[in-house]
Backbone as a chain_set.jsonl record, in Angstrom:
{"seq": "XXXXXXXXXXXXXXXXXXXXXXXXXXXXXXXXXXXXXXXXXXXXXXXXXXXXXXXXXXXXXXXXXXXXXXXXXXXXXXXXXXXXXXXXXXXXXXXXXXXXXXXXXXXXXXXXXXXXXXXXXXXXXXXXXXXXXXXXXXXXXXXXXXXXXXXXXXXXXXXXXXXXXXXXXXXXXXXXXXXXXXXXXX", "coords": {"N": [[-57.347, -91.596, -48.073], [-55.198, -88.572, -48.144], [-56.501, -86.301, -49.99], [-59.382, -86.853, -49.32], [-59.915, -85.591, -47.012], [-59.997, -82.975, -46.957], [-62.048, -80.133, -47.437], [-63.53, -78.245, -49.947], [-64.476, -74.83, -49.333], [-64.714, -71.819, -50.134], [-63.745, -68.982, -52.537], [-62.372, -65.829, -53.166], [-61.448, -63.555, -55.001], [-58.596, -61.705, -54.738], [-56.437, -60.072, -56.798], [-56.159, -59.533, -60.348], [-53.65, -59.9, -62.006], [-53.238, -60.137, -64.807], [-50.975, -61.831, -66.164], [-51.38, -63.717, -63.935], [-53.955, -64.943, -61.617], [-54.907, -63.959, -58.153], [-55.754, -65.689, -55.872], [-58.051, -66.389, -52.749], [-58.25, -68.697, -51.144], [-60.99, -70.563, -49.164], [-60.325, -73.466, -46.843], [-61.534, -76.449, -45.787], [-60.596, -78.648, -43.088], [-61.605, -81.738, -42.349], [-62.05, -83.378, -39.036], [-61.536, -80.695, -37.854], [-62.921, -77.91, -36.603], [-62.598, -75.33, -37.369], [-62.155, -73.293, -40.015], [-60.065, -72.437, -42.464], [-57.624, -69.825, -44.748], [-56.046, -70.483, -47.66], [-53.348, -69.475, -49.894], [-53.547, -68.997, -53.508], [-52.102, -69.043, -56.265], [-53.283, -68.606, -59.377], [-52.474, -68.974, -62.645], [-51.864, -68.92, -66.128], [-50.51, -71.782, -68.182], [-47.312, -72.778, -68.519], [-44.572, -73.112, -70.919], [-41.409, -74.984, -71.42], [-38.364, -75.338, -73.719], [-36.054, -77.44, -74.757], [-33.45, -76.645, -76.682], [-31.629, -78.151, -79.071], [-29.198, -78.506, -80.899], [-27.887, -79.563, -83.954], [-25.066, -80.15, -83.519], [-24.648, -80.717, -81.079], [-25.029, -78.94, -79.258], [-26.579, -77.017, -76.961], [-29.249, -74.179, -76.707], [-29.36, -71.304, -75.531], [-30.43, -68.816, -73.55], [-30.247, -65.868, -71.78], [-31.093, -63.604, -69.52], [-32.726, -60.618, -67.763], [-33.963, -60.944, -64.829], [-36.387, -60.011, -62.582], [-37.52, -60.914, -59.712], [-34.91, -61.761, -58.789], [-33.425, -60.198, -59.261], [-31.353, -59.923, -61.052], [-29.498, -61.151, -63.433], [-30.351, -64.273, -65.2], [-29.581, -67.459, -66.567], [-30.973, -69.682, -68.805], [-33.325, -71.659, -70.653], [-35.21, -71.09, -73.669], [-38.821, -70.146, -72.996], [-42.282, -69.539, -71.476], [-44.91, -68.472, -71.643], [-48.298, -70.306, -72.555], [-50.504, -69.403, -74.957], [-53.955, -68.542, -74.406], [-55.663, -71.568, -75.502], [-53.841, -71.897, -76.772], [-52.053, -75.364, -78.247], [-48.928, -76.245, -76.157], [-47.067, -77.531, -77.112], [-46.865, -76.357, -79.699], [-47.048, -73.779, -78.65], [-44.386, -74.333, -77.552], [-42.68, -74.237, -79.703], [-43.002, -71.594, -80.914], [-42.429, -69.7, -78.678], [-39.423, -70.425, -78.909], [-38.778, -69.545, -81.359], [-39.019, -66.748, -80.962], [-37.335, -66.203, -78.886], [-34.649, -66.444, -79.144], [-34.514, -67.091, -82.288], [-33.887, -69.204, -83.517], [-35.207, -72.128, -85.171], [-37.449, -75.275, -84.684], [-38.64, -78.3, -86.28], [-40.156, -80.038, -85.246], [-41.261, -81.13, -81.615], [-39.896, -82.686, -78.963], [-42.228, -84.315, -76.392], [-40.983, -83.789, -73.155], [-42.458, -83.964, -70.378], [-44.418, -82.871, -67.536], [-44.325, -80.489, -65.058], [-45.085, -79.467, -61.897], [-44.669, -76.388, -61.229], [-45.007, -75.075, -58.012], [-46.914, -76.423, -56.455], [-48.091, -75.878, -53.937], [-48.742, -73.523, -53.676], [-49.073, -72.92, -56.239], [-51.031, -73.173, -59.244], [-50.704, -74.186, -61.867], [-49.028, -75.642, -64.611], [-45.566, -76.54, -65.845], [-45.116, -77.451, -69.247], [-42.51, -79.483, -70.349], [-39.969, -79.769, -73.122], [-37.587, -80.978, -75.661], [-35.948, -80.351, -78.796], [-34.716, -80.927, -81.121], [-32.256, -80.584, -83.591], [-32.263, -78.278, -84.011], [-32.323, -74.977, -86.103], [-30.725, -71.915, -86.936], [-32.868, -69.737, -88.049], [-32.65, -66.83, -88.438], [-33.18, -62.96, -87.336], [-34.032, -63.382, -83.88], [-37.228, -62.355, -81.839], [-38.217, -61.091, -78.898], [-40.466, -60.197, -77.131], [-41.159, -56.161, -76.361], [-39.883, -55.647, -73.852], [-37.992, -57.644, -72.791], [-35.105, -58.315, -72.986], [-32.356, -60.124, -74.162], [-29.995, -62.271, -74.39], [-28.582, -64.946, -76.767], [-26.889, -67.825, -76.106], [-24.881, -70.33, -76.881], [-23.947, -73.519, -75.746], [-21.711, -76.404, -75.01], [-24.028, -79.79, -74.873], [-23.323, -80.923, -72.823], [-21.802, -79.325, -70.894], [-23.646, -78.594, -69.514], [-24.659, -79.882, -67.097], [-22.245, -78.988, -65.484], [-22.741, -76.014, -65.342], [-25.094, -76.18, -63.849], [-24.223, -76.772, -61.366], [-22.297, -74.993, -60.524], [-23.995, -73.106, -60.435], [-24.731, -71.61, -62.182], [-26.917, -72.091, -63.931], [-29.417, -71.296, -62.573], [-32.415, -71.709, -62.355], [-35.132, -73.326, -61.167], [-37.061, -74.824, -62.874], [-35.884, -74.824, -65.283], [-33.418, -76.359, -64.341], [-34.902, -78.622, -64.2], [-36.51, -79.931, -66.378], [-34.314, -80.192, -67.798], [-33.58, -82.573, -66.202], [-35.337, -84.014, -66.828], [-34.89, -84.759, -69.527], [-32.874, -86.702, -69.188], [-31.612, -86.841, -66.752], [-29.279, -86.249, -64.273], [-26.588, -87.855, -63.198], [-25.556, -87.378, -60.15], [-24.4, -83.7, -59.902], [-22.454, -82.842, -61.106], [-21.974, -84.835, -63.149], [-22.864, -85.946, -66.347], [-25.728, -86.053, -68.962], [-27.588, -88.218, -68.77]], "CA": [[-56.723, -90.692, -49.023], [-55.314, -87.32, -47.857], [-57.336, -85.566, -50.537], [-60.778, -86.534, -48.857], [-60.0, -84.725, -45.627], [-60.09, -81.746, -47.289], [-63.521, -79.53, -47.699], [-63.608, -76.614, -50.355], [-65.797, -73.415, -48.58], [-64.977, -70.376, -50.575], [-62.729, -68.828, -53.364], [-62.215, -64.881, -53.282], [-60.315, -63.458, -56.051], [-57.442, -60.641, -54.11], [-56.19, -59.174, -57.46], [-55.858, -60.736, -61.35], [-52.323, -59.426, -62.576], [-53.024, -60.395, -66.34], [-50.344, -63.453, -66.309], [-51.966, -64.261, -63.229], [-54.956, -64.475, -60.533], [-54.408, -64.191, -56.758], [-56.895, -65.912, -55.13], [-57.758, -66.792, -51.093], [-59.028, -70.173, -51.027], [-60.897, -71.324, -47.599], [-60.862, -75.108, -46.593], [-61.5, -77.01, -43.983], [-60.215, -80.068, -42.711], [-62.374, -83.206, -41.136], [-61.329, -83.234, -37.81], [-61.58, -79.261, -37.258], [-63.998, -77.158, -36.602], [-62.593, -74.374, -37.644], [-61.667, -73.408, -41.587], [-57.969, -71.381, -43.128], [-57.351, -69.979, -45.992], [-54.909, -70.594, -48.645], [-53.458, -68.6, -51.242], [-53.607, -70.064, -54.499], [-51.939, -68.24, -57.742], [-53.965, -69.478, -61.033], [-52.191, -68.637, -64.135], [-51.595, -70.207, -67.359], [-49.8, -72.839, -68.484], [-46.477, -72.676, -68.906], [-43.466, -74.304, -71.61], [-40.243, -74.401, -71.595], [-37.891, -76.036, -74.733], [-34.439, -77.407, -74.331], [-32.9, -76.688, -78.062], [-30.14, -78.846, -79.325], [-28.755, -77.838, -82.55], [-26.735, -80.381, -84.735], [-23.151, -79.867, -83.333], [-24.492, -80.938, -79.769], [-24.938, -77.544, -78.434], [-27.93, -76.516, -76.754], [-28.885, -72.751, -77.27], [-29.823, -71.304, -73.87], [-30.895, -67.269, -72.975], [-29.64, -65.257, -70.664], [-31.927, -62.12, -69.447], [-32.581, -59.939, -66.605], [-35.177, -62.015, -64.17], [-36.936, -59.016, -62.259], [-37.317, -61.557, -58.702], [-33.934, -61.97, -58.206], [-32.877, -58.515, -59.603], [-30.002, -60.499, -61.929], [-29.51, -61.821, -65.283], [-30.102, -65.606, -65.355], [-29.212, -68.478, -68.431], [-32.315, -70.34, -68.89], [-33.631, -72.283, -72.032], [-36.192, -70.373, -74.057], [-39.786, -71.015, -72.45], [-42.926, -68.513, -71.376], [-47.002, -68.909, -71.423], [-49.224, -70.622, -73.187], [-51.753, -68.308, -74.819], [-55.456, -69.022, -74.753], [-56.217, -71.833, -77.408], [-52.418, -72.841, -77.988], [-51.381, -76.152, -78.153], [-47.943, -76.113, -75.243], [-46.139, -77.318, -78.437], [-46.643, -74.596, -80.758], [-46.391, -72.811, -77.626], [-42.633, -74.288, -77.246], [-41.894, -73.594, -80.826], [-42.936, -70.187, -80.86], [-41.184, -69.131, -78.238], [-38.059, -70.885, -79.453], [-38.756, -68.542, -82.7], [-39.093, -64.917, -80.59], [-36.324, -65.706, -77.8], [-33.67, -66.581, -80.248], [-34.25, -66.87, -84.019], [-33.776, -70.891, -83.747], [-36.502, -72.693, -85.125], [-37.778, -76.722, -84.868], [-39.734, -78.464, -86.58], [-40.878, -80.474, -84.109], [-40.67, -80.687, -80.224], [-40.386, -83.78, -78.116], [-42.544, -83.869, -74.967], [-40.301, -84.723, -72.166], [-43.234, -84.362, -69.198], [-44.844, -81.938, -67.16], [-44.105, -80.65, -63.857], [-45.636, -77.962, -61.092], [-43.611, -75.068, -60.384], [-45.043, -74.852, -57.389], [-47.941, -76.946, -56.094], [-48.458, -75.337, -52.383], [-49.699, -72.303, -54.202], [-49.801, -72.638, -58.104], [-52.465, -74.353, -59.762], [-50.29, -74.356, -63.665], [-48.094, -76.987, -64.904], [-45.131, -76.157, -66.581], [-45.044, -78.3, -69.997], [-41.498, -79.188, -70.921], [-39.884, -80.284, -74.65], [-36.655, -81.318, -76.042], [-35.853, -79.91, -79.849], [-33.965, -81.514, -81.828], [-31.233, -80.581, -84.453], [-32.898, -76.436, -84.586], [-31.144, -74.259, -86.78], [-30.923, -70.534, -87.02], [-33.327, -68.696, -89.087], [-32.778, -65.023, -88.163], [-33.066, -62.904, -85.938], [-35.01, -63.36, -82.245], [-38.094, -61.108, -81.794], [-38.581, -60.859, -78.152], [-41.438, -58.225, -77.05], [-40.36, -55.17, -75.954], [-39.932, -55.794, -72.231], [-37.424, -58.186, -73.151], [-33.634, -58.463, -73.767], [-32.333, -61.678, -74.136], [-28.751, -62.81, -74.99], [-28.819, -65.873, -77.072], [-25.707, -68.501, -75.751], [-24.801, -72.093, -77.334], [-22.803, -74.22, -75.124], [-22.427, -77.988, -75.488], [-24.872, -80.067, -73.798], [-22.498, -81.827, -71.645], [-21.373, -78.536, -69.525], [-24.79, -77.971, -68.35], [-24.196, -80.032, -65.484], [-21.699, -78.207, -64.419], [-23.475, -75.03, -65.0], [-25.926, -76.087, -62.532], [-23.174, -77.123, -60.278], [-21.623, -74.015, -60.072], [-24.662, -72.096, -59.975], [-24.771, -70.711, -63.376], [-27.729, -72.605, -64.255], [-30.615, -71.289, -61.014], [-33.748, -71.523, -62.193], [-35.472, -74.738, -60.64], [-38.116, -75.058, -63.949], [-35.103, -74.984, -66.387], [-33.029, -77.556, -64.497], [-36.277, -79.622, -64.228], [-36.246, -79.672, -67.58], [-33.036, -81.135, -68.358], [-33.485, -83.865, -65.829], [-36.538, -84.845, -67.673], [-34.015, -84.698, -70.556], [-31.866, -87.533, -69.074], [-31.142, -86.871, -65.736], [-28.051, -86.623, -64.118], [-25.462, -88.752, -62.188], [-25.207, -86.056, -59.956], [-24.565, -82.334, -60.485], [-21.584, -82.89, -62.312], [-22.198, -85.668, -64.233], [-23.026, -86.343, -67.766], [-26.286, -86.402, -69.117], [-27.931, -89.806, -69.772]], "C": [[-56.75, -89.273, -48.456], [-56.603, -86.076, -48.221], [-58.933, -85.219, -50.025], [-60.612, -86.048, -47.698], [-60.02, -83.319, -45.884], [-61.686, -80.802, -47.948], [-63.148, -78.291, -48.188], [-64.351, -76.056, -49.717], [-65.772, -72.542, -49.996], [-63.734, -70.121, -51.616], [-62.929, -67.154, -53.56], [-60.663, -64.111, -54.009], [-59.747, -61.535, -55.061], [-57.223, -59.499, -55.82], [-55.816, -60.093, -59.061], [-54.485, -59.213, -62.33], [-51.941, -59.74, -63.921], [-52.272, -61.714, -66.567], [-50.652, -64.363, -65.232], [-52.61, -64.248, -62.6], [-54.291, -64.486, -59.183], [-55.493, -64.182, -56.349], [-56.577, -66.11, -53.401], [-59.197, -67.909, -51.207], [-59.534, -70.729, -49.756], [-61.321, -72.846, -47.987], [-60.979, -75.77, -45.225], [-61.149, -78.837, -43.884], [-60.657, -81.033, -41.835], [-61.194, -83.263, -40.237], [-61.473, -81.921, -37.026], [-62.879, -78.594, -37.043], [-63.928, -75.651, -37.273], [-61.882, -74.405, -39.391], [-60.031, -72.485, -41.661], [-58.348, -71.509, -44.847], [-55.785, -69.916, -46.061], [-54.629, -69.825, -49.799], [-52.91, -69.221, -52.306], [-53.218, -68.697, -55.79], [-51.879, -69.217, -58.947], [-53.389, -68.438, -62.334], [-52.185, -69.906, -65.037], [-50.758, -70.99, -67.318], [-48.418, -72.328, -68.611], [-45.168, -73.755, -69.9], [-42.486, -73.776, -71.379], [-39.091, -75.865, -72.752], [-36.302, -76.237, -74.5], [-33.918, -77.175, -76.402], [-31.67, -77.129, -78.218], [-29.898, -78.759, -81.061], [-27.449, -79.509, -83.008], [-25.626, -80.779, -84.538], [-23.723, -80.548, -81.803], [-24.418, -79.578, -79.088], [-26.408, -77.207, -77.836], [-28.134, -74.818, -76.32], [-30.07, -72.548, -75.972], [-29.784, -69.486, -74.219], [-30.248, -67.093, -71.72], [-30.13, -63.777, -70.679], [-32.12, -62.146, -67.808], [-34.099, -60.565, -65.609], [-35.603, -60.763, -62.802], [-36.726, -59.954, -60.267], [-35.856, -61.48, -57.983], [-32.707, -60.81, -58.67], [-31.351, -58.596, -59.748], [-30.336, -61.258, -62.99], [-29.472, -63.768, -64.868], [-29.696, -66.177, -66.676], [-30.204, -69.34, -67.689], [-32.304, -70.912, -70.121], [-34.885, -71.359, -72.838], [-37.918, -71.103, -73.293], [-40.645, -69.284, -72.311], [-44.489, -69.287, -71.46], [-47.165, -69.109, -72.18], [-50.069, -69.914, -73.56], [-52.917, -69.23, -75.213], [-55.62, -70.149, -75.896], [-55.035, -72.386, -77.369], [-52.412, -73.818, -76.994], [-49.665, -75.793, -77.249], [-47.097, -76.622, -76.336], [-45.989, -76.719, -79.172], [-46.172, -73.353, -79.941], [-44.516, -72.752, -77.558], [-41.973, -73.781, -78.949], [-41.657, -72.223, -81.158], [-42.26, -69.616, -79.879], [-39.417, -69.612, -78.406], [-37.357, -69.332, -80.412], [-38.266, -66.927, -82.028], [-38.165, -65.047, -79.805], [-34.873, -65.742, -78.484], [-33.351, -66.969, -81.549], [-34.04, -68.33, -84.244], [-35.001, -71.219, -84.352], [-36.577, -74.468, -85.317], [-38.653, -76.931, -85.822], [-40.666, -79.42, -86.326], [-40.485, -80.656, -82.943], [-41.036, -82.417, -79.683], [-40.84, -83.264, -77.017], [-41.927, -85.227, -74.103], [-41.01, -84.954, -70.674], [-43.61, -83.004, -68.744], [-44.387, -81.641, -65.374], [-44.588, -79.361, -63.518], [-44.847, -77.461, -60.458], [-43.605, -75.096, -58.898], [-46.311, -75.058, -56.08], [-48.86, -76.377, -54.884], [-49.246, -74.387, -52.486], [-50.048, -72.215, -55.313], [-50.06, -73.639, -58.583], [-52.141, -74.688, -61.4], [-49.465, -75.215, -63.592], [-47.267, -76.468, -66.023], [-44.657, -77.224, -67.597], [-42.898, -78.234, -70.922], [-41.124, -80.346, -72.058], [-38.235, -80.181, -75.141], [-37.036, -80.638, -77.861], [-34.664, -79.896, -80.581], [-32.835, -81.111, -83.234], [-31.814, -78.8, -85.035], [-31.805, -75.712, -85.64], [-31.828, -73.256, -86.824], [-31.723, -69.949, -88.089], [-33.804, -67.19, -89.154], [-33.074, -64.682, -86.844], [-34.67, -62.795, -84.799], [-36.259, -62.946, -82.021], [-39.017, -61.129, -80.115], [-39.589, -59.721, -77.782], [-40.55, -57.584, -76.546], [-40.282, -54.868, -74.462], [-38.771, -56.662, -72.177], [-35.936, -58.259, -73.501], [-33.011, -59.35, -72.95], [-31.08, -61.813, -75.182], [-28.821, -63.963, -75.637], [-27.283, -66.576, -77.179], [-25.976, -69.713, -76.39], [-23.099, -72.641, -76.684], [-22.739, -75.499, -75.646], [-23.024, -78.661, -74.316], [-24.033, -80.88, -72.626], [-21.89, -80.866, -70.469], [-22.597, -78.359, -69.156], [-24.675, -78.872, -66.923], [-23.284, -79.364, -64.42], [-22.043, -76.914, -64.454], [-23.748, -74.839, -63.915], [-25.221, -76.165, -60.836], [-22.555, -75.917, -59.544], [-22.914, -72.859, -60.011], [-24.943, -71.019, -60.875], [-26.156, -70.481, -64.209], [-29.257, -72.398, -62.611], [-31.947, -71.589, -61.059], [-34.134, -72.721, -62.157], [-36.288, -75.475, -62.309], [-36.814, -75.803, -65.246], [-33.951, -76.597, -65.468], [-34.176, -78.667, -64.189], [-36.248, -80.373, -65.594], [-35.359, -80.525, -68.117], [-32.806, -82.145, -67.564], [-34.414, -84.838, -66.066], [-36.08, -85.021, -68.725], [-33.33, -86.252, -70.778], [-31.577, -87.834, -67.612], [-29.818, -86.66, -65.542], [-27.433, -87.274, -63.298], [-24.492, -87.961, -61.433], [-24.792, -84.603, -60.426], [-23.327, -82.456, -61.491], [-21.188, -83.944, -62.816], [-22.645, -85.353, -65.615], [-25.063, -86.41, -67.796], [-26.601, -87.696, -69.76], [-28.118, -89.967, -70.705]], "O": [[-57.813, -88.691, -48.245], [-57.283, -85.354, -47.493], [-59.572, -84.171, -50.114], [-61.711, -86.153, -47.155], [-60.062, -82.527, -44.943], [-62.172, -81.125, -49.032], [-62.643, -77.391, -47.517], [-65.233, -76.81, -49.306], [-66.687, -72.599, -50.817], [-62.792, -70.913, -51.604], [-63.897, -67.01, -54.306], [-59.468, -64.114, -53.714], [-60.461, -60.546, -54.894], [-57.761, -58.398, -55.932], [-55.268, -61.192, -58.982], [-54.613, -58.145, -62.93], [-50.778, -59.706, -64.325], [-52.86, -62.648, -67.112], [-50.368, -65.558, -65.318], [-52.471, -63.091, -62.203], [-53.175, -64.993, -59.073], [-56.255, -63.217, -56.301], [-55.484, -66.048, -52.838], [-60.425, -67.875, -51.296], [-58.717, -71.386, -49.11], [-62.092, -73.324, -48.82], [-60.603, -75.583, -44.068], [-61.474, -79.829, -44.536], [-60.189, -81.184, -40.707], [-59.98, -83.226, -40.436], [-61.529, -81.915, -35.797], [-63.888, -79.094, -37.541], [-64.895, -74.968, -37.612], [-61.25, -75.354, -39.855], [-59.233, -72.111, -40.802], [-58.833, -72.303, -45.653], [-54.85, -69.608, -45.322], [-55.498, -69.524, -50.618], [-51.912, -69.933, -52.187], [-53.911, -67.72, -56.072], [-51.094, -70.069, -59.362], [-53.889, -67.399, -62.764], [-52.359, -71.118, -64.902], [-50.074, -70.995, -66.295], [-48.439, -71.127, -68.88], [-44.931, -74.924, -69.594], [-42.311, -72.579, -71.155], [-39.136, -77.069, -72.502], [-35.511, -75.365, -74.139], [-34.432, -77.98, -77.179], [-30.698, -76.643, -77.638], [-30.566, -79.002, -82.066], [-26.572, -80.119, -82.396], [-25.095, -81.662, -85.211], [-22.719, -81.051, -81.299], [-23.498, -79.374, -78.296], [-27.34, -77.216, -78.64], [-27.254, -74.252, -75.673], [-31.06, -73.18, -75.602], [-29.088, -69.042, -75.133], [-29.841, -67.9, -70.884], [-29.784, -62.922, -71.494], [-31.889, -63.003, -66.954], [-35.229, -60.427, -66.077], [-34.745, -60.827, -61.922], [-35.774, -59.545, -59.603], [-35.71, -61.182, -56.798], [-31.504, -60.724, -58.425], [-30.448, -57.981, -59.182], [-31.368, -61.868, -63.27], [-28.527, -64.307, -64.291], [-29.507, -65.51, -67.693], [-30.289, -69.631, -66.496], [-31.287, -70.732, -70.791], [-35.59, -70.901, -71.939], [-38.103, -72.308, -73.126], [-40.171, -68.221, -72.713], [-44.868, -70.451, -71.327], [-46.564, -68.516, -73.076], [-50.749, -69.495, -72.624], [-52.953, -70.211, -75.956], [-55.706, -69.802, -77.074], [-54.973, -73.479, -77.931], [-52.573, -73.743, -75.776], [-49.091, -74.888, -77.855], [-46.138, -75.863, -76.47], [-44.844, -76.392, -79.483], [-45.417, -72.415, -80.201], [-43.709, -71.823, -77.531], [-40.974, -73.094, -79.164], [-40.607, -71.71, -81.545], [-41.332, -68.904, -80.263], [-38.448, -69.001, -77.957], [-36.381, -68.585, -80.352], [-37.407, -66.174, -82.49], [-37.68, -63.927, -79.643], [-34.052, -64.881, -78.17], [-32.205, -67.166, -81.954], [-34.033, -68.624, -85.439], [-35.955, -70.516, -84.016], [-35.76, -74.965, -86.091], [-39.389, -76.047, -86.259], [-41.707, -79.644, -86.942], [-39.284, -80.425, -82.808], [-42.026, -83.111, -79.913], [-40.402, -82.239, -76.494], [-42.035, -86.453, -74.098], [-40.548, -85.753, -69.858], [-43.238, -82.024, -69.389], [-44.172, -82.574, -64.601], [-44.628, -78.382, -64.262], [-44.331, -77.811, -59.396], [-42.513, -75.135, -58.331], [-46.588, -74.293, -55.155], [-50.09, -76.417, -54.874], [-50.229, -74.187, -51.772], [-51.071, -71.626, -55.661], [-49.56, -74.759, -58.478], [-52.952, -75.261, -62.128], [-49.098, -75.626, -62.491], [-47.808, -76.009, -67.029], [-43.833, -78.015, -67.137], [-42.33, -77.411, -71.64], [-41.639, -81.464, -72.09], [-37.702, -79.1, -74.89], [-38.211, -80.462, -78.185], [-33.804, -79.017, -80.628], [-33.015, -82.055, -84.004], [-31.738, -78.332, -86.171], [-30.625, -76.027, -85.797], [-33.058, -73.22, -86.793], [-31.109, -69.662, -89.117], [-34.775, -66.605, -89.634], [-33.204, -65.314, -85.796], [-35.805, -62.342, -84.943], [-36.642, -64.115, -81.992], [-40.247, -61.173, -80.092], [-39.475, -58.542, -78.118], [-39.424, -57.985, -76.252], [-40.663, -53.786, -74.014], [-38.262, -56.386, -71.09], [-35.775, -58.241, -74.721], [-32.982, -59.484, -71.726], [-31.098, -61.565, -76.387], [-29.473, -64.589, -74.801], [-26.488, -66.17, -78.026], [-27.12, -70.159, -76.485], [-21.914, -72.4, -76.914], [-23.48, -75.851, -76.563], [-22.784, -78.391, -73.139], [-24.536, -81.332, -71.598], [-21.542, -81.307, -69.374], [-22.595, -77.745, -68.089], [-24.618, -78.35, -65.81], [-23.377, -79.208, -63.202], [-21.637, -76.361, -63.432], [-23.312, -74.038, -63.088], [-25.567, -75.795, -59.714], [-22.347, -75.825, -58.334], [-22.678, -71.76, -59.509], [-25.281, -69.872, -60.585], [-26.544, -69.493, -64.834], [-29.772, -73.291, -61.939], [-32.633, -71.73, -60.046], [-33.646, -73.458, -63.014], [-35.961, -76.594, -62.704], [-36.862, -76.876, -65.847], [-33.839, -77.681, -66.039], [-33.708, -79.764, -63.887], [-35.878, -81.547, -65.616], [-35.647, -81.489, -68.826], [-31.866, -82.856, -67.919], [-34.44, -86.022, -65.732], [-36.914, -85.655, -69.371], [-33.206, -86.875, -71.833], [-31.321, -88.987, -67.268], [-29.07, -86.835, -66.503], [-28.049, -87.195, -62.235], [-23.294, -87.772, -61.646], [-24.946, -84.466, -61.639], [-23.438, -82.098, -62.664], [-19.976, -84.087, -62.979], [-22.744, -84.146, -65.835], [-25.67, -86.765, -66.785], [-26.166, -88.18, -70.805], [-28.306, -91.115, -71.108]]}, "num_chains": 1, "name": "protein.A"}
């Protein structure tokens, strides 16, 4: 098993950025003599909620994503705080990114953003027949368009590149999958 060739040493925390730590992890590998580190970013948990409203529409965001210094369309989603349940988590942010609310969330699975370096799992949830009950209440760092397409163009969203963020189409292929990019969901 890969895993047992691997020897923790050491864990030195670089800088903790509030939504996340930046650590330098040394290990060493049977066989070597010598050790390496790794850099490992430990934050929280993360959800993210696909919302499908009654009509077949699923109600998607669109805000300014600081990384790629452009507005993406995403599904509502964000951190887990201390203590919450990743389902109350997905409802509540349903509630503050666009005024939708469930009243319950399917869990469609979990997946890691980013395993090589991050140590969180982003928990994702389907939401079923939401309806509007006012408006949004994003914090104030925040501005956030609230879009309803029907769920059958998100494939070609992603197709054309409308749809970028890896987490969010994750998400919707834990949904259903697709039969390629511009296919149909299952």
């Amino acid at each position: 098993m890969p895993e047992r060739d691997w020897t923790f040493v050491s864990r030195r925390l670089v800088t903790d950025e509030g939504i996340f730590r930046l650590y330098r992890d040394r290990f060493r590998l049977e066989g070597r003599e010598d050790e390496k580190d790794f850099v490992v970013l430990d934050g929280a948990e993360w959800v993210n909620v696909i919302p499908l409203t009654a009509k077949g529409e699923v109600v998607l965001i669109r805000q300014f994503r600081h990384g790629l210094r452009q507005p993406t369309v995403e599904i509502p989603g964000g951190l887990v705080d201390p203590g919450e349940d990743p389902a109350h988590a997905a409802r509540r942010e349903l509630a503050e990114e666009t005024g939708y609310r469930a009243e319950s969330v399917e869990v469609l699975g979990a997946v890691a953003p980013n395993p090589a370096i991050q140590s969180n799992l982003c928990h994702c949830f389907v939401a079923r027949d939401v309806q509007w009950s006012g408006p949004a209440r994003p914090d104030g760092w925040e501005r956030i368009e609230v879009l309803c397409r029907p769920l059958d163009e998100v494939p070609g969203m992603i197709a054309r590149g409308e749809i970028v963020h890896a987490l969010v189409v994750a998400a919707f292929g834990l949904l259903g999958g697709f039969e390629g990019l511009g296919g149909r969901p299952r």
